[in-house]
N, C-alpha and C positions, 0 to 999 in steps of 0.2 A: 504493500500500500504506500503510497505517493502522498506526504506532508508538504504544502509551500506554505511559507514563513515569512513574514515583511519584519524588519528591523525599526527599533525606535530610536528615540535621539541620544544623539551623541556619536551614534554609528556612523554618520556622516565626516566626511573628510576633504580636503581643500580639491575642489580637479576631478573630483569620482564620476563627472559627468561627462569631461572632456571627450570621450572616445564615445561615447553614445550619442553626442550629439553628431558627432562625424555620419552619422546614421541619417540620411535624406527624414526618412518616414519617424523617426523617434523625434528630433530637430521641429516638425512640421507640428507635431501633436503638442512639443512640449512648449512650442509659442502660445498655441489654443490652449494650456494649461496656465500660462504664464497670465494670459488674456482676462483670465478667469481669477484670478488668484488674484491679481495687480501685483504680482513682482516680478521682476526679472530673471525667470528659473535658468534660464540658460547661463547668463551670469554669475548668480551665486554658485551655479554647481560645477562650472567650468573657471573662472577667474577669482573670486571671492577667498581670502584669506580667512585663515582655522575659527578668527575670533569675530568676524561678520556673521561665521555662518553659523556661529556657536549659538546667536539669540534665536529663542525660542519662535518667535512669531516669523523668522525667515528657514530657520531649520525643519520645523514641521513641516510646512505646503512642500516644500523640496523633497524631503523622504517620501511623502505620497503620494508627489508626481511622476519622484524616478521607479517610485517600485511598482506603480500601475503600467505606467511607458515600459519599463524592461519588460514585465509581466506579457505586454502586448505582442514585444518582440517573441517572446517563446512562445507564445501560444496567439499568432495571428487570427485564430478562429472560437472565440472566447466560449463557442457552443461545446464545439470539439473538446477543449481542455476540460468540461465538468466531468466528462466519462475517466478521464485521468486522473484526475486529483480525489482523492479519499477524503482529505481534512484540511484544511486550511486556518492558521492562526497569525497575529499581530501580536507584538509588543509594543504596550503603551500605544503613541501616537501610530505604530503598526495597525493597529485596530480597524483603524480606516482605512488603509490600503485592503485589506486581508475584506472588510468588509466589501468593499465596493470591489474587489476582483471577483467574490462569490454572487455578485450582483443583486445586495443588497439594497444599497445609494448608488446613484448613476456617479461618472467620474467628474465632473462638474457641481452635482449636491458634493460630493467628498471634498472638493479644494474647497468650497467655501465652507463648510464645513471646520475645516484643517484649520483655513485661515481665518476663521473666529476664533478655535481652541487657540492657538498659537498669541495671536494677541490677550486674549485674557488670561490666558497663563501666564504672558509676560508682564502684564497690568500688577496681576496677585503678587509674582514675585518682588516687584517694583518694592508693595509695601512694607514686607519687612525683610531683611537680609536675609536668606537660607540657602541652602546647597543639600548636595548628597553625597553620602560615602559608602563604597563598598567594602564591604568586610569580607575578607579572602580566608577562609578557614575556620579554625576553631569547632569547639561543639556546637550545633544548633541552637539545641537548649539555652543554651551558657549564653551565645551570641545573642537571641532575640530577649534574652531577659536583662542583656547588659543595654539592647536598645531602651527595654523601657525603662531602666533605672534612668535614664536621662532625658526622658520626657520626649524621645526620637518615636518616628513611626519606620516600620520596619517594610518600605515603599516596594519593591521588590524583591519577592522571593527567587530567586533563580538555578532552584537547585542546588544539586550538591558542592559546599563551598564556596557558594557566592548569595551575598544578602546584602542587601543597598539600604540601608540608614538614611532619613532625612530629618530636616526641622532646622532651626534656626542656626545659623553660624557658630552662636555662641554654646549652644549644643554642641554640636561638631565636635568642636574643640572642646569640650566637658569630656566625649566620647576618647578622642585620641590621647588624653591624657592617660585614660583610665580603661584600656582598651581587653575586649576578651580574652582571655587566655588563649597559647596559640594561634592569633588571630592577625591577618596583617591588613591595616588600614589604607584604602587607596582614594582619595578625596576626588571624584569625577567633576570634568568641566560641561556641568551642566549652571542654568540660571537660578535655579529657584527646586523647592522641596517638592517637586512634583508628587501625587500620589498621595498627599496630605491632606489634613485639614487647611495648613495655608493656601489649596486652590478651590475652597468654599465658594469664592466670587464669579471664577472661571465657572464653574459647575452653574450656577443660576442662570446666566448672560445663556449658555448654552442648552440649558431647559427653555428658558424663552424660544432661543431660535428654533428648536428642536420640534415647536407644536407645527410649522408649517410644513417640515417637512416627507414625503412620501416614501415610503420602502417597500421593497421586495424582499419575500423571502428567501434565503439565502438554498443557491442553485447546487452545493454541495454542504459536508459538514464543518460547520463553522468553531469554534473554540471560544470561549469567553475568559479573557485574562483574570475576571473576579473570582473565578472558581472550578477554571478548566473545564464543563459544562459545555456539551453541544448545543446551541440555541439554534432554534429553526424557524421563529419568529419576526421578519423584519421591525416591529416595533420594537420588540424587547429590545432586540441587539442594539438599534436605536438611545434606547433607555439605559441602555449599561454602556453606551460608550461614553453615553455625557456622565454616567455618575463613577466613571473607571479616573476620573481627569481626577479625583480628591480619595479615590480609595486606592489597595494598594495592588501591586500587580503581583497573578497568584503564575508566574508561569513554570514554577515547579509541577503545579497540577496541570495543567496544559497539555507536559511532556508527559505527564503520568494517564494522561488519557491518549496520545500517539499510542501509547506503550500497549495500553488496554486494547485499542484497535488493532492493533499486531504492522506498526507503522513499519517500514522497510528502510525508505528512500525520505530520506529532510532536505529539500532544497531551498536556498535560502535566497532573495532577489536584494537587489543592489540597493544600498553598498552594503557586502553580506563582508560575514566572519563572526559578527556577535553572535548572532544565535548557533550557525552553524557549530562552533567553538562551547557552549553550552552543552547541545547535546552530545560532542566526543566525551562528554563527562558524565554523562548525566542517560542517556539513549544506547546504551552498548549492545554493539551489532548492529544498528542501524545506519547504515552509510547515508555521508552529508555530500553536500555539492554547494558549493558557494560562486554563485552567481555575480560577476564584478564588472566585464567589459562584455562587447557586441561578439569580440572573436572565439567566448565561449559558448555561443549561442547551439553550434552540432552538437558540444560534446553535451551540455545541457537536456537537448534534445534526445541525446539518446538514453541520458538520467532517465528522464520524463518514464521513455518507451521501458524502461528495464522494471522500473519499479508500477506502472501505474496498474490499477486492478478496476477490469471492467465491472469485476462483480460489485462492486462499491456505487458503480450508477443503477440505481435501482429504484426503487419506491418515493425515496427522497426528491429524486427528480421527475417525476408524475405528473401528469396533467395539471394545469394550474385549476381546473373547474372543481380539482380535489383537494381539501387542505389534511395535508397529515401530522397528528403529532407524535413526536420522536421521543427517545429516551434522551434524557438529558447528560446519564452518565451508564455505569456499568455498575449490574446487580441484578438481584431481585424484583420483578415488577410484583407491585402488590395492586391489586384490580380496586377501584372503589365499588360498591354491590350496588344493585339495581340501576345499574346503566343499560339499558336494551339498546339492542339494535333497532333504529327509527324514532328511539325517543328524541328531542331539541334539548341541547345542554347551553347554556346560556352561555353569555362571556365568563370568563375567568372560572369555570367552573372547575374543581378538582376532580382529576378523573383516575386518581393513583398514586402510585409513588414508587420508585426507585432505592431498594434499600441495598446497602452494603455494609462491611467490617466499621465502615469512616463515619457514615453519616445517612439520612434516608432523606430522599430529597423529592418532595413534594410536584407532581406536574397539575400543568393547568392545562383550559383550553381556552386560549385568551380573546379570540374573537366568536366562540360560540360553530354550532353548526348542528346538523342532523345526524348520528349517528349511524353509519355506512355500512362500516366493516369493524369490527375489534382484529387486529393484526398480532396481538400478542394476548396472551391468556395468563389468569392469576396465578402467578408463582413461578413464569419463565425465568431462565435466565436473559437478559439483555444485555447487549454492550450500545456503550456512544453512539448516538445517530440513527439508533433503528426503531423504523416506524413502529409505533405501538396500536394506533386509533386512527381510521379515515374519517374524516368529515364532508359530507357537504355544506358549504357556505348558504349562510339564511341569510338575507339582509331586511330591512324594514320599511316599506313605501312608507307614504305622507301619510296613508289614514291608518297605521299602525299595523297594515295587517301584512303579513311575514309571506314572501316568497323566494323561490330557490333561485338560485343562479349558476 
């Protein structure tokens, strides 16, 4: 099974775009990105020095312009590529690439999008001085309890040996004085505590925008950085990307659900190495591909072909006249009782739950429907992504009274 992966910030580097623009058709798109965004993407990503491209409100729109544009180069036929791809995730500001490749948001809602989070995060940062620190080592335990002893939020989990610290500067430096046992501190040049309570402001600005606009549910399985969690909801996913900007990123669980899906092949789109480099830690046996220039684009291609699994385009990707809900994790379905087949389940109705050793996690059905098919039975085993419940979609004319579509 075939994982692709967008990088979030800081992954970016002086120039990482230079060869890509050399590219007639990436060049052409990334103007109409540029157009959209109101900045200069070809600029910052090709000329722009470490420390222009470091602020947040020009580093963001850039990662999820390069990683949709390259995205496009591997897979020219966006239809094509859902039969390959098994799962799909983002870190951080990845989120939205990784969303709008699975065609969630069109590429247009996504930069502006980008280019709202990117300025109110750097607004938030503005007000009080913060940064973030990784902590390379140490025990777990010892490590996230040495963050709270200092009033730090423990912003990204990223598996084994690596835990990002954030909160105020003067924190920081409370932390580095008094550091984990076995533990080596590396201070990132990022802007601001991202993953915090300090991006409370950014989070509201982006609820606001967030009511206008429309989504599609996601064309393969998607990943949720709050809690590794397949969502298959274009609203949710929606909903957790503006509340991921203040909470923290779970992408240990991410990997731990590739894992559960029995992932093969992680390829990572430009400018790759962070994540790829995670999982040779973290993913064992699973072969990576780091995706950087145009002139890797065959051997890429043939990643693609070696790892992707048709059997993975299935139910998921269904008639859209059908809405189905999925398991959000791997476990135990536990049925809720007297659900028939043709009864009407409203919005948000509980229709089960998902138990395992971790945690049992509750599904909904969030825009309602007719009861079709039951696709899994009380007490299966499920993994990530697999359809549980079909629905047909009800919607509500004017004088209230309910037909199908």
């Amino acid at each position: 099974m075939l994982a692709i992966v967008a990088p979030g910030q800081g992954a970016q580097t002086p120039g990482f775009l230079k060869p890509w623009i050399a590219e007639s058709s990436f060049a052409e798109r990334l103007d109409w990105l540029s157009a959209v965004s109101g900045l200069d993407l070809a600029h910052y990503g090709s000329e722009a020095d470490a420390e222009t491209i470091r602020d947040t409100a020009i580093a963001q729109p850039l990662l999820v312009a390069a990683g949709l544009l390259a995205a496009l180069e591997l897979f020219p036929h966006p239809a094509d590529a859902y039969r390959s791809i098994g799962v799909a995730a983002g870190h951080s500001v990845g989120e939205i690439t990784a969303a709008a490749g699975v065609g969630v948001l069109t590429a247009e809602q996504a930069m502006v999008l980008v280019r709202e989070r990117g300025k109110a995060m750097a607004a938030a940062s503005a007000t009080t001085p913060t940064s973030m620190t990784a902590v390379i080592g140490g025990n777990p335990d010892e490590v996230l309890s040495k963050i709270e002893d200092h009033d730090l939020t423990a912003a990204n989990n990223n598996g084994r040996g690596q835990i990002v610290a954030a909160g105020t500067i003067a924190q920081l430096k409370e932390l580095a004085a008094d550091p984990p046992a076995r533990a080596r501190l590396i201070e990132l040049s990022v802007a601001g505590a991202f993953h915090t309570r300090h991006m409370a402001p950014a989070v509201q600005h982006l609820q606001d925008l967030a009511r206008a606009i429309s989504t599609h549910d996601p064309r393969t399985r998607l990943l949720s950085n709050a809690d590794g969690q397949v969502v298959h909801d274009g609203v949710e996913v929606l909903q957790r990307l503006v509340r991921q900007v203040s909470s923290p990123v779970r992408w240990d669980l991410c990997m731990q659900t590739m894992a559960d899906l029995g992932v093969t092949g992680l390829l990572e789109i430009p400018p790759a190495g962070t994540l790829t480099g995670i999982a040779k830690r973290n993913l064992k046996g699973v072969e990576v591909f780091a995706l950087n220039t145009p002139d890797q684009l065959g051997e890429a291609a043939e990643f693609v072909r070696k790892h992707a699994d048709a059997s993975s385009w299935g139910q998921i990707n269904a008639n859209p006249t059908w809405r189905l809900i999925v398991s959000p994790g791997k476990g135990q379905f536990i049925r809720t009782d007297d659900l028939a087949t043709g009864s009407v389940l409203p919005q948000h109705s509980t229709i089960g739950a998902v138990k395992n050793l971790r945690e049992e996690i509750p599904i909904s059905a969030p825009h309602g429907g007719i009861i079709t098919e039951w696709l899994a039975e009380d007490g299966d085993p499920v993994s990530p992504g697999q359809p549980l419940l079909r629905l047909h979609p009800v919607v509500e004319t004017s004088d209230a009274t309910e037909v199908t579509r």
